[in-house]
VOMARBA-947894 format. One record per residue (C-alpha): chain; residue number from 1; x, z, y. Coordinates in steps of 0.001 Angstrom, whole numbers, plus 500000, padded with zeros to 6 digits. Example, Ala and Ser with C-alpha at 12.3 -4.5 7.8 and 13.67 -1.06 7.14 Angstrom:
REM VOMARBA-947894
+-------+-----+--------+--------+--------+
: chain :   n :      X :      Z :      Y :
+-------+-----+--------+--------+--------+
:     A :   1 : 512300 : 507800 : 495500 :
:     A :   2 : 513670 : 507140 : 498940 :
+-------+-----+--------+--------+--------+
***
This chain:
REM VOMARBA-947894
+-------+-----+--------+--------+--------+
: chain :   n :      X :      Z :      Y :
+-------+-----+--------+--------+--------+
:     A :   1 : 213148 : 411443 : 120952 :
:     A :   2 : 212788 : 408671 : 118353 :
:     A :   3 : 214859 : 409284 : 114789 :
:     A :   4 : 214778 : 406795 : 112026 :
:     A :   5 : 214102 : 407990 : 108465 :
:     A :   6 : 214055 : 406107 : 105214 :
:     A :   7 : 211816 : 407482 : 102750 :
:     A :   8 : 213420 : 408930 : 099696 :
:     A :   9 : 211444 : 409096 : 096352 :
:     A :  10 : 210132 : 412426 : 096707 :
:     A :  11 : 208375 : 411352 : 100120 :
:     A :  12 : 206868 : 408132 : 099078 :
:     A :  13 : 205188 : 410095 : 096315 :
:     A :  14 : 203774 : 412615 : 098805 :
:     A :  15 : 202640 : 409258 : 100901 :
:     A :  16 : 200814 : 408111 : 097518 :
:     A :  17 : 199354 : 411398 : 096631 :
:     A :  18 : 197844 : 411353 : 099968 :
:     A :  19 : 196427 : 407877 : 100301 :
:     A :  20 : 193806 : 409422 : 097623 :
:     A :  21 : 192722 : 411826 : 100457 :
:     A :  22 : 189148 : 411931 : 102070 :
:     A :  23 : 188302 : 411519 : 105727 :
:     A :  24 : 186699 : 414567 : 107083 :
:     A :  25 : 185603 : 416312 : 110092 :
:     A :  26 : 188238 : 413691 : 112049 :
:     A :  27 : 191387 : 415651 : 110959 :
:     A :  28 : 192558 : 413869 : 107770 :
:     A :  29 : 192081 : 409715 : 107793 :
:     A :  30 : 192331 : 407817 : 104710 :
:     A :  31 : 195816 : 406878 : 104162 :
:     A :  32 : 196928 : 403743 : 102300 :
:     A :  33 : 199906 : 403930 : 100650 :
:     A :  34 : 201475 : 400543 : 102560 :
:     A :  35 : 200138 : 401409 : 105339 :
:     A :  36 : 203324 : 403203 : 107032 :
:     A :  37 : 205896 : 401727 : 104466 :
:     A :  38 : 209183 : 402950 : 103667 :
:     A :  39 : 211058 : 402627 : 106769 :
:     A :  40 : 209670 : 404368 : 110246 :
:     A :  41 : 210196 : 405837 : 113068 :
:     A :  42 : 209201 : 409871 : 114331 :
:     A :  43 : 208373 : 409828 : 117789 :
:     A :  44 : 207405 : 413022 : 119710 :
:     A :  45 : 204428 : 413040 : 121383 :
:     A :  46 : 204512 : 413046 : 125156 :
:     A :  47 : 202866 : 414587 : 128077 :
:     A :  48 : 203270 : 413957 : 131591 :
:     A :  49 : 201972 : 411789 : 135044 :
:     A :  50 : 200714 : 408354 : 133722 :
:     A :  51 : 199649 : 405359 : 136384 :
:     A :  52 : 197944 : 402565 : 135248 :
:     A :  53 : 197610 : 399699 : 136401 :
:     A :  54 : 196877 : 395755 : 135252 :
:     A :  55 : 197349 : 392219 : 135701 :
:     A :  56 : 194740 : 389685 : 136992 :
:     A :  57 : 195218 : 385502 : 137212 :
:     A :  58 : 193526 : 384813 : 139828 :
:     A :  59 : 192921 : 380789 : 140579 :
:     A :  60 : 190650 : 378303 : 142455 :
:     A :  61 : 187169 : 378894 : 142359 :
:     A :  62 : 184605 : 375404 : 141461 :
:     A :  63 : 187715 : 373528 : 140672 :
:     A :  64 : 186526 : 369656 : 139849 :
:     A :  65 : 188113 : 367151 : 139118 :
:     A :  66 : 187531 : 363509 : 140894 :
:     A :  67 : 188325 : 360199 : 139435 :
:     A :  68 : 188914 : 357211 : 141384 :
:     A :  69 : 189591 : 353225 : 140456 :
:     A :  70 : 188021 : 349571 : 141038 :
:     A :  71 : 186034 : 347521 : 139140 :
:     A :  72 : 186870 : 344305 : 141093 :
:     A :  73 : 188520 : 341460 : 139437 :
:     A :  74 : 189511 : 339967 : 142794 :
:     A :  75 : 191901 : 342812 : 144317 :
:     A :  76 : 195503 : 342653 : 144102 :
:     A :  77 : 197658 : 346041 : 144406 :
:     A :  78 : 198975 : 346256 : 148136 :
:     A :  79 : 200245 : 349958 : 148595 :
:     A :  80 : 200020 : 353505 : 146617 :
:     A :  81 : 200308 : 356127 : 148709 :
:     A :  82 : 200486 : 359449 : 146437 :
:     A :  83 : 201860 : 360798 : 143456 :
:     A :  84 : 201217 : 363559 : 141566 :
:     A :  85 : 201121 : 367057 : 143006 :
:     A :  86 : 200535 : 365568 : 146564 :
:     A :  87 : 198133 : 367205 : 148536 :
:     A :  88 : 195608 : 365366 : 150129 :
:     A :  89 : 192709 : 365494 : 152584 :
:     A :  90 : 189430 : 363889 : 152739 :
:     A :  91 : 189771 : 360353 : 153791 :
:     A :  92 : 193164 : 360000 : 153006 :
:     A :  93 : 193893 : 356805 : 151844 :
:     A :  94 : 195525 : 356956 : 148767 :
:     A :  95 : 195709 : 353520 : 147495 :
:     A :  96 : 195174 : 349915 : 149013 :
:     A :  97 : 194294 : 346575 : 148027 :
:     A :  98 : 194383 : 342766 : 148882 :
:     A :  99 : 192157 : 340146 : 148325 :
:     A : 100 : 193431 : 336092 : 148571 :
:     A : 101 : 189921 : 335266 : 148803 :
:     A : 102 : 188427 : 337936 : 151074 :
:     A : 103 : 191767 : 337348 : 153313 :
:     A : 104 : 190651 : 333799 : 153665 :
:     A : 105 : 187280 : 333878 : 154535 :
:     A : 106 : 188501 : 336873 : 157141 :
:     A : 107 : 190975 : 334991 : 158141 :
:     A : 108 : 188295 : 331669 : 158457 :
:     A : 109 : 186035 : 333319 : 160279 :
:     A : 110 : 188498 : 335563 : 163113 :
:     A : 111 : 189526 : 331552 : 164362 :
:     A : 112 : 186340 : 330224 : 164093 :
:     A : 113 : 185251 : 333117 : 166300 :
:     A : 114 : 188645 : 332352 : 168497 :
:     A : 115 : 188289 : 328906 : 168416 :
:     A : 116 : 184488 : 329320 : 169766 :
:     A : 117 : 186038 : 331678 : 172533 :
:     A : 118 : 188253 : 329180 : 173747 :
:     A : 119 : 185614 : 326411 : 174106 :
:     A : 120 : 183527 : 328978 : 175387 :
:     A : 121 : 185986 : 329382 : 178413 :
:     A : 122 : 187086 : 325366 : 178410 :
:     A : 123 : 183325 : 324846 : 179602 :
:     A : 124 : 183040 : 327382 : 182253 :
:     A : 125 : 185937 : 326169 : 183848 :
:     A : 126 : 184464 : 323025 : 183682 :
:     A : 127 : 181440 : 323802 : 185227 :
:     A : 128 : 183612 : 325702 : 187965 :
:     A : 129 : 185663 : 322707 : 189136 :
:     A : 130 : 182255 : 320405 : 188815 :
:     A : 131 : 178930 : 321709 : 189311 :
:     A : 132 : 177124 : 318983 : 188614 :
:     A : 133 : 178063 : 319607 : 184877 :
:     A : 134 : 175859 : 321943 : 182657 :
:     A : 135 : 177645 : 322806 : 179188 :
:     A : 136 : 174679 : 326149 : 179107 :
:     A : 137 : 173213 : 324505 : 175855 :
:     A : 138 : 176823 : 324338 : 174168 :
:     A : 139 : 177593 : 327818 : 175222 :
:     A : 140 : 174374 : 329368 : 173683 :
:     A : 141 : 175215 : 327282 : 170616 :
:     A : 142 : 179019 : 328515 : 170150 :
:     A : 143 : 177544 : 332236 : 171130 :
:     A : 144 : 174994 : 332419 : 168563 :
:     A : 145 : 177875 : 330854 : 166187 :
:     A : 146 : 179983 : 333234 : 167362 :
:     A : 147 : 177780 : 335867 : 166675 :
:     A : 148 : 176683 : 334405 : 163167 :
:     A : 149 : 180823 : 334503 : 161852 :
:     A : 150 : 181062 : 337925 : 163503 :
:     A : 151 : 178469 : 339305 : 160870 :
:     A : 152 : 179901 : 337363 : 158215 :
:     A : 153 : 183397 : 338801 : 159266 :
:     A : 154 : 181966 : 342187 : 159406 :
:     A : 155 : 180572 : 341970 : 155938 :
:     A : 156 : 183454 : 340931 : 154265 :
:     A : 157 : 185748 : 343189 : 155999 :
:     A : 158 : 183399 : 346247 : 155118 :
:     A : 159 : 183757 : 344814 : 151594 :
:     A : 160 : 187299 : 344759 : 151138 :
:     A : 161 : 187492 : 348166 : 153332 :
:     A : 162 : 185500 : 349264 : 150632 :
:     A : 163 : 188188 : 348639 : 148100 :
:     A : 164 : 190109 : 350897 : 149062 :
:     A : 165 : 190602 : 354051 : 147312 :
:     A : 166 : 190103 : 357252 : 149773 :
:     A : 167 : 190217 : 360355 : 149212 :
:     A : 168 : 186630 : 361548 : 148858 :
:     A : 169 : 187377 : 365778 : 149331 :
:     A : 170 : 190836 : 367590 : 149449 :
:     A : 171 : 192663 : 368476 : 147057 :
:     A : 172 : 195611 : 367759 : 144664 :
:     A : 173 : 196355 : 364377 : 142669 :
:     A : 174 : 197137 : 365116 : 139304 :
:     A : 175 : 197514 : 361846 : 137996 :
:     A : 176 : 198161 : 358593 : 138886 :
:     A : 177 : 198085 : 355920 : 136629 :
:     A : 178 : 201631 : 354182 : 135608 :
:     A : 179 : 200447 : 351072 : 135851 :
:     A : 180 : 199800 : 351554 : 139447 :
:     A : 181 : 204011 : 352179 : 139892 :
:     A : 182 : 204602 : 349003 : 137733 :
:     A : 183 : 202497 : 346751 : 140590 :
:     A : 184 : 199084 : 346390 : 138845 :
:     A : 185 : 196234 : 347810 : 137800 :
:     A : 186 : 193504 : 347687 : 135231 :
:     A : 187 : 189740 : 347303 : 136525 :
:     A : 188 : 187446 : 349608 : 135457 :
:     A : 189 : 189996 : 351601 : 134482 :
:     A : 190 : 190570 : 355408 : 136299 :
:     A : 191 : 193361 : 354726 : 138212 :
:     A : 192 : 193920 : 358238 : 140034 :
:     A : 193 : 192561 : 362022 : 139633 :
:     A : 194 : 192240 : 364747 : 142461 :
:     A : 195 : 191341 : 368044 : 141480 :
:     A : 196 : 189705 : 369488 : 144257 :
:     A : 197 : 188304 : 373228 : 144766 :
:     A : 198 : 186013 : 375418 : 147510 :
:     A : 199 : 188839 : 376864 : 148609 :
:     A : 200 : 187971 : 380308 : 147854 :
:     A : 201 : 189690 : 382123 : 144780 :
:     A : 202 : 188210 : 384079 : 141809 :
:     A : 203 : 189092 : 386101 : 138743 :
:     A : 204 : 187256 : 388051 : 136061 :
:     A : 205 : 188306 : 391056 : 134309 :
:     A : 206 : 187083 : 393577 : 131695 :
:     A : 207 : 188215 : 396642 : 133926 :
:     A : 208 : 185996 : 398870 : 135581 :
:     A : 209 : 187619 : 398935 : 138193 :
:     A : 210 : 185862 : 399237 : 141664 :
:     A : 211 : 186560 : 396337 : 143504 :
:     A : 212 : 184888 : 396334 : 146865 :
:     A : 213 : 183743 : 393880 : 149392 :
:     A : 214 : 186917 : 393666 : 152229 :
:     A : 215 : 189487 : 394878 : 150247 :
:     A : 216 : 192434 : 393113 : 150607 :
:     A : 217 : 195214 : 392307 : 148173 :
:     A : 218 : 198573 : 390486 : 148033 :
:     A : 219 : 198990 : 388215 : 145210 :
:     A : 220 : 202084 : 386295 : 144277 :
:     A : 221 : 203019 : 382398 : 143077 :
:     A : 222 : 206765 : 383562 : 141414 :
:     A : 223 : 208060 : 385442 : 144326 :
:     A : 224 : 205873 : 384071 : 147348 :
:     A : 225 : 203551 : 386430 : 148829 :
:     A : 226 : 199756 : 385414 : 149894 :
:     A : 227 : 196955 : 387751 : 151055 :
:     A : 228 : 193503 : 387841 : 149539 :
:     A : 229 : 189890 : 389212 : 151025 :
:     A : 230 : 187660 : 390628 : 148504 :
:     A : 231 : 183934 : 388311 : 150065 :
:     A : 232 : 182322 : 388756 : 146390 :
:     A : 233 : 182120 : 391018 : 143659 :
:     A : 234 : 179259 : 390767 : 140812 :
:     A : 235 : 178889 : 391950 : 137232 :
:     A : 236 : 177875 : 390356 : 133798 :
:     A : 237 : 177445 : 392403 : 130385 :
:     A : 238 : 179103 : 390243 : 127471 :
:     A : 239 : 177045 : 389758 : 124167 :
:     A : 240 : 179167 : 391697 : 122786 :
:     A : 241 : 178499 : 394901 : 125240 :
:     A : 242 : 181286 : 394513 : 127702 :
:     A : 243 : 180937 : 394367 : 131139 :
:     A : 244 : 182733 : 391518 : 132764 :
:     A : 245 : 183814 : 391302 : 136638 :
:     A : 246 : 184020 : 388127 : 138562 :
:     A : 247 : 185714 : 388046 : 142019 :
:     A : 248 : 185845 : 385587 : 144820 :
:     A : 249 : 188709 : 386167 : 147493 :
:     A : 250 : 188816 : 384171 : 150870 :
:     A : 251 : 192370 : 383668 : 151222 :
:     A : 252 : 193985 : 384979 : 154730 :
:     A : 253 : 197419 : 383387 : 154356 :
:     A : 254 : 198441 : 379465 : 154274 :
:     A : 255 : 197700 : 378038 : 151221 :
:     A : 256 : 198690 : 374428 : 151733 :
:     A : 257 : 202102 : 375223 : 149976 :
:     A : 258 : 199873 : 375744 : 146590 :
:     A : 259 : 198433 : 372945 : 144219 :
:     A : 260 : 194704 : 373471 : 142867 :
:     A : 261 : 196486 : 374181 : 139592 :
:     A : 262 : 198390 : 376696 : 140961 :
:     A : 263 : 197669 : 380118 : 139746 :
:     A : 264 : 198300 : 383855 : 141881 :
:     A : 265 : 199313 : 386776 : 139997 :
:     A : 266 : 197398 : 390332 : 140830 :
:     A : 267 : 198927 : 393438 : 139628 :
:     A : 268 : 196427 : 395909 : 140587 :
:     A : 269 : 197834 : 400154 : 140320 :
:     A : 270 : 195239 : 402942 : 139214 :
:     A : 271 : 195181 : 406287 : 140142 :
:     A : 272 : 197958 : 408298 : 138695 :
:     A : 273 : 196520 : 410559 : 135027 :
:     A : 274 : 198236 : 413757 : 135769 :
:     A : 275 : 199536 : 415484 : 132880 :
:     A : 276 : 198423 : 412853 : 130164 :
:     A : 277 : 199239 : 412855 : 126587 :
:     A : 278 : 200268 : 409784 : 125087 :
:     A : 279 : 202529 : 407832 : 122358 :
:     A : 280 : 204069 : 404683 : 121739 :
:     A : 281 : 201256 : 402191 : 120974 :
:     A : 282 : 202969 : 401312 : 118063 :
:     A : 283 : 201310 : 404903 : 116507 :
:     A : 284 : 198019 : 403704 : 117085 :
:     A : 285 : 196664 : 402485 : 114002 :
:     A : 286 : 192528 : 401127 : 114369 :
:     A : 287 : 190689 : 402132 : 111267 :
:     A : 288 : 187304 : 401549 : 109818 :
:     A : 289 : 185738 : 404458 : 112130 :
:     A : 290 : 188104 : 404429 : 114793 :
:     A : 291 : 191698 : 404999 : 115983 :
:     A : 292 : 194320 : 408036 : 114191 :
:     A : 293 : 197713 : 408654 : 114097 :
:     A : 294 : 199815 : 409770 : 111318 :
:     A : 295 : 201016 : 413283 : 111947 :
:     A : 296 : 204736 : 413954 : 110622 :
:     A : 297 : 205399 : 417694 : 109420 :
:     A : 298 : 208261 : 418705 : 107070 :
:     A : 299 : 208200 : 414727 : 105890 :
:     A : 300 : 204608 : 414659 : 104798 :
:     A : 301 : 201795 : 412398 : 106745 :
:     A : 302 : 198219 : 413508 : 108025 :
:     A : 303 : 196406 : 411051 : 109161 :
:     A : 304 : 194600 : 412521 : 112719 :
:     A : 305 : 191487 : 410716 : 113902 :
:     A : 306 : 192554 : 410288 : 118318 :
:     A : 307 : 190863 : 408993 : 120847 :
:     A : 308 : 192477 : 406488 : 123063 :
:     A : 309 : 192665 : 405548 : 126572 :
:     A : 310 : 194650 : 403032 : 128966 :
:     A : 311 : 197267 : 401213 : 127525 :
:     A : 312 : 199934 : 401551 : 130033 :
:     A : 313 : 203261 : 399474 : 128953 :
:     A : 314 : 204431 : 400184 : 125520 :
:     A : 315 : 202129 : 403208 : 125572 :
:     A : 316 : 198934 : 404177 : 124764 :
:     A : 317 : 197120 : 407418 : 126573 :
:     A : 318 : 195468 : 409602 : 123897 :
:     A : 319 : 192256 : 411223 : 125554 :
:     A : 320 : 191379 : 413864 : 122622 :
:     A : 321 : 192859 : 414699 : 119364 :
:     A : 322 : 196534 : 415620 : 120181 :
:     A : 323 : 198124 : 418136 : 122745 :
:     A : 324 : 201722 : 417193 : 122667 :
:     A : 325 : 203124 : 419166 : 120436 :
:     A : 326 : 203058 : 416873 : 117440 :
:     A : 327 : 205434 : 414664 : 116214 :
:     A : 328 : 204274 : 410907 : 114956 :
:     A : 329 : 205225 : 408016 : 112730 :
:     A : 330 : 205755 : 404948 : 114020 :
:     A : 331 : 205585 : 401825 : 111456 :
+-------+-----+--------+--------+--------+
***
């Protein structure tokens, strides 16, 4: 039960007398005269079955990020065929162009080929209907030309093959460059990005939780379920003495629905803390040499030194220092 009290004179001198008070043996804090202020709240203290539990963002694990464009001064845009957020595969073309020149010496060289081809043939029927004609040196001429403007055909066809933008790993585009929807493009410049991922998933947490190898979990995009496998759990102590987590999770469901910049939400649940004591977390006030409380009896603060636990919601489990039967202030 919560009750809201405005301090009258009387009260605010007892909180003044008492900000002059010593810290000692971890019953009575020093209490600063602002420090609760003249408007708060008394909140009982309360005891009962507490469950934990906490949230983890869990996303792609050796996320990259690929950048593709041309540096050819001889391409003209033919066809883009993504936007962002599309999901693509390796090889995927995502973007082709045309070259006037490499068109025409393609184009040159396919009827020079033909044209060969069709001599070719002229003389062999030749040669059918009279056999006293030999054409054979002519032949091995317009074969071994023939075979000459294949190789040059192949070259230039590899070349302007190799202007075209394809996807080099899956992944997502995240940008594609507006030029590219107003019919041109800038050489040199990057023209499209693809993040792209191992397609594995990790987090890391502070917890101590014990996350084990084959666990499975269900995490959720909004409202859409996907299952996770636990292949990878390791350990790192901070500078600063923490001790950090880091998970890897094969997924089991389909994630083609999901961008690489899509994020899953973990809400993991503890083991239920039977009969715990605890207080809004508002009452928890972090001093020099720890955590207290201020204690509310008859209208006059103590400041008690606690010792705190999980932080479950809007409340805070105290492990030592009350038993439930106190009443606190809440600023």
């Amino acid at each position: 039960m919560k009750a809201k009290v405005y301090l009258a004179g009387a009260t605010l001198m007892a909180v003044s007398l008492m900000s002059a008070c010593s810290y000692k043996n971890g019953s009575i804090a020093v209490i600063d005269k602002d420090a609760v202020g003249t408007s708060y709240t008394i909140s009982k203290v309360m005891v009962g079955d507490m469950t934990p539990s906490f949230k983890l963002r869990i996303e792609q694990d050796g996320l990259s990020v690929l950048t593709y464009g041309v540096t050819s001064n001889e391409l003209q845009l033919d066809t883009v065929y993504v936007s962002r957020g599309d999901r693509v595969r390796e090889g995927d073309i995502l973007v082709t162009f045309v070259s006037e020149e490499l068109s025409s010496r393609i184009e040159s060289y396919e009827s020079r080929i033909a044209e060969n081809t069709m001599l070719i043939d002229h003389y062999n029927k030749l040669m059918q209907i009279d056999s006293e004609l030999d054409y054979s040196d002519d032949i091995e001429m317009l074969n071994q030309d023939s075979f000459i403007a294949n190789l040059y055909l192949e070259e230039t066809q590899a070349k302007l093959e190799g202007y075209q933008i394809k996807a080099t790993a899956d992944g997502t585009i995240t940008y594609v460059n507006e030029s590219l929807a107003n019919g041109f493009f800038v050489s040199g410049n990057n023209l499209i990005y693809e993040v792209s991922g191992s397609g594995k998933y990790m987090t890391t947490t502070l917890n101590d939780y014990e996350f084990k190898i084959g666990d499975v979990f269900t995490a959720y995009v909004d409202v859409v379920p996907f299952d996770l496998e636990i292949c990878e759990v390791s350990s790192e102590t901070l500078p600063n003495g923490q001790v950090e987590q880091t998970i890897i999770f094969n997924p089991l469901s389909d994630m083609s629905s999901l961008s690489d910049n899509d994020a899953l939400m973990l809400t993991i649940v503890e083991d239920t803390i039977k009969d715990a004591v605890y207080v809004d977390k508002d009452a928890v006030v972090k001093g020099d040499d720890g955590y207290y409380v201020y204690i509310v009896n008859n209208g006059v603060f103590s400041a008690r030194s606690v010792q705190i636990g999980d932080t479950i919601d809007d409340y805070m489990i105290i492990l030592d220092g009350l038993d439930g039967s106190e009443e606190v202030a809440i600023r």
